[in-house]
C-alpha positions as a printed NumPy array, in Angstrom:
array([[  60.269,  -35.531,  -74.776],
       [  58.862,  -37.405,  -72.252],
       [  60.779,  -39.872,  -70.394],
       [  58.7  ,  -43.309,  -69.482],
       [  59.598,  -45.282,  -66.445],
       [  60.798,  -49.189,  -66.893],
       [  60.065,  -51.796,  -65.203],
       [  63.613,  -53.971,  -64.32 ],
       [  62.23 ,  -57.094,  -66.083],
       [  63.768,  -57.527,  -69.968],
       [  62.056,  -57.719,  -72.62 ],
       [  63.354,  -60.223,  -75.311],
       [  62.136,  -61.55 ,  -78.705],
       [  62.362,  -65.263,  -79.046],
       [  62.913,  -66.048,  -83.118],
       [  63.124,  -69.602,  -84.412],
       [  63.633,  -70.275,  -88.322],
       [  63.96 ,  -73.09 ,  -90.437],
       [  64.632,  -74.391,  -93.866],
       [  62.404,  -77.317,  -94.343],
       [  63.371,  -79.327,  -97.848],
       [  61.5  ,  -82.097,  -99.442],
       [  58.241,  -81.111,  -98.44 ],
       [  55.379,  -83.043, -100.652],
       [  54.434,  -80.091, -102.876],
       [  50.266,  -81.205, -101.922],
       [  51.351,  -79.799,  -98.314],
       [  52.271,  -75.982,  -99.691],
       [  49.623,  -75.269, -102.189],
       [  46.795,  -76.291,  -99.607],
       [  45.365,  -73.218,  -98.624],
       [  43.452,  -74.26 ,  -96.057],
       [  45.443,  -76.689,  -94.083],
       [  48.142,  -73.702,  -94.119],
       [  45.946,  -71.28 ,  -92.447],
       [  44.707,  -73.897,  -90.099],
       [  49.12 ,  -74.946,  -89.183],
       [  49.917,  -71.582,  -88.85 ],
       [  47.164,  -70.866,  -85.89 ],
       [  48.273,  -74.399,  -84.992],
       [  51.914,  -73.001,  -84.535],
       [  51.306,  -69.995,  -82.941],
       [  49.181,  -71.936,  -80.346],
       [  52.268,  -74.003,  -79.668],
       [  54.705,  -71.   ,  -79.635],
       [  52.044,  -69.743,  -77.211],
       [  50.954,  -66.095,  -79.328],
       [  47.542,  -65.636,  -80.012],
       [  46.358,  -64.47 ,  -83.456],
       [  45.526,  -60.79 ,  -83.998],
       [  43.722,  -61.734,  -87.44 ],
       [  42.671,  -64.484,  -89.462],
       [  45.918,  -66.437,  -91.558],
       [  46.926,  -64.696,  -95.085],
       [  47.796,  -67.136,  -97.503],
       [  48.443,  -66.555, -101.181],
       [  49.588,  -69.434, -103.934],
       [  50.585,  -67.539, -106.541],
       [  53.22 ,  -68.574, -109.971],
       [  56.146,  -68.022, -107.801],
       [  55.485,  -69.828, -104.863],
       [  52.911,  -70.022, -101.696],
       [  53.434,  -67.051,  -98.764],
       [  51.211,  -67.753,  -95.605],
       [  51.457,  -65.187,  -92.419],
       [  49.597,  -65.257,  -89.377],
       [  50.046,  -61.864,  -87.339],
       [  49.835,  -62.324,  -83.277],
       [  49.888,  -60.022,  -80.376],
       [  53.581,  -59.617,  -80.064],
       [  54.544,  -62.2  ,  -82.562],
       [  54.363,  -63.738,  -86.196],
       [  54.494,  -67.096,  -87.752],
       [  55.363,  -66.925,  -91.296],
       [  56.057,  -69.084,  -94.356],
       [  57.382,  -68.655,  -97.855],
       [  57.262,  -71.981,  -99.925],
       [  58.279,  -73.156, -103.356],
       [  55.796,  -75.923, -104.239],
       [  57.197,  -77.255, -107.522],
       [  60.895,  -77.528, -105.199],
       [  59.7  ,  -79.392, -102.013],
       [  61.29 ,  -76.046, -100.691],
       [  59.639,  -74.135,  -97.393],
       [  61.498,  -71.678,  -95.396],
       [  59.67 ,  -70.486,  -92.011],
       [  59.764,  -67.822,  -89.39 ],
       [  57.857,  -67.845,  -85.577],
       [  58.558,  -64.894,  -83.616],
       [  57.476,  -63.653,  -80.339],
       [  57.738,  -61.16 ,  -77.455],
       [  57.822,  -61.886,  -74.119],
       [  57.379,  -65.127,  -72.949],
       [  57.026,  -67.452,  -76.095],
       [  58.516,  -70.647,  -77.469],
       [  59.268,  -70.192,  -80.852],
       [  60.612,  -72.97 ,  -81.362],
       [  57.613,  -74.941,  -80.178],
       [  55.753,  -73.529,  -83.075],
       [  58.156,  -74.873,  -85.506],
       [  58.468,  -77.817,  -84.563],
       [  54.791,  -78.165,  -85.323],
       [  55.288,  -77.027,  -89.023],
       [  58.021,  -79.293,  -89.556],
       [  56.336,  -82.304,  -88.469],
       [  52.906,  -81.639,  -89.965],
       [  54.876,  -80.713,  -93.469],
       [  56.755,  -83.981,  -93.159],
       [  59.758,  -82.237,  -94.701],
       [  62.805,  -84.998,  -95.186],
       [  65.627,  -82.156,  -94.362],
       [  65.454,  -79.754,  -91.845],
       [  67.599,  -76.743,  -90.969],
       [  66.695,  -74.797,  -87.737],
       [  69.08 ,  -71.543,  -85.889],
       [  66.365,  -69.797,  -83.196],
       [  67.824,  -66.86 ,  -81.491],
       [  67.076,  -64.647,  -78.191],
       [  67.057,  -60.812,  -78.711],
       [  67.359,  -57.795,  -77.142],
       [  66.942,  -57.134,  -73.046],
       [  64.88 ,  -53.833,  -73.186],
       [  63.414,  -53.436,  -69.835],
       [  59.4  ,  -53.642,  -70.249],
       [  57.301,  -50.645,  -69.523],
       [  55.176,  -50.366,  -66.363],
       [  51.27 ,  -50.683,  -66.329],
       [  51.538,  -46.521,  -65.85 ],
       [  53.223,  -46.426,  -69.25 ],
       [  49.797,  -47.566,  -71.031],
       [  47.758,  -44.969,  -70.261]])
């Protein structure tokens, strides 16, 4: 197995997540203006979208992901319970938290609950790694 060389600079994942409660229910079954505050989000947190925003409003609730290079923003929502619970994550050098606050505002959500967290310190690979 082939052992790759590391640069000395960590690498970290920056995670921010939140219970928002008393969100008007109009907010999480609007398709449209999810997709559009989840690319909102990410452009806070500072990721940049890989694909176009996934969102599905379905009998049990509304899910809405937005895959980024090195990150996510997600969202899983109960309509009918004013009840939203969100993830941003990123690699690197992000602001998750950023992002989130941009959700919460823009949902208007009465209660909020947020815990963000800073993982790992694996040492980033060199530019000779990628090829």
């Amino acid at each position: 197995m082939h052992q790759l060389p590391r640069s000395p600079e960590p690498l970290t994942l920056e995670q921010s997540l939140a219970e928002l409660d008393g969100v008007p229910a109009v907010h999480l079954r609007d398709s449209q203006g999810l997709a559009g505050l989840l690319v909102a989000a990410a452009n806070a947190a500072g990721l940049s979208a890989a694909n176009p925003p996934l969102v599905t409003i379905g009998p049990r609730g509304t899910g809405a992901m937005l895959l980024c290079q090195g990150g996510h923003v997600v969202l899983e929502a109960v309509p009918d319970a004013g009840l939203c619970f969100v993830d941003v994550a990123g690699i690197g050098v992000v602001n998750a938290q950023r992002g989130l606050d941009v959700i919460a505002r823009r949902l208007g959500a009465r209660h909020i609950h947020m815990e963000s967290k800073r993982r790992g310190s694996v040492p980033a690979a060199t530019a000779s790694e990628a090829g």
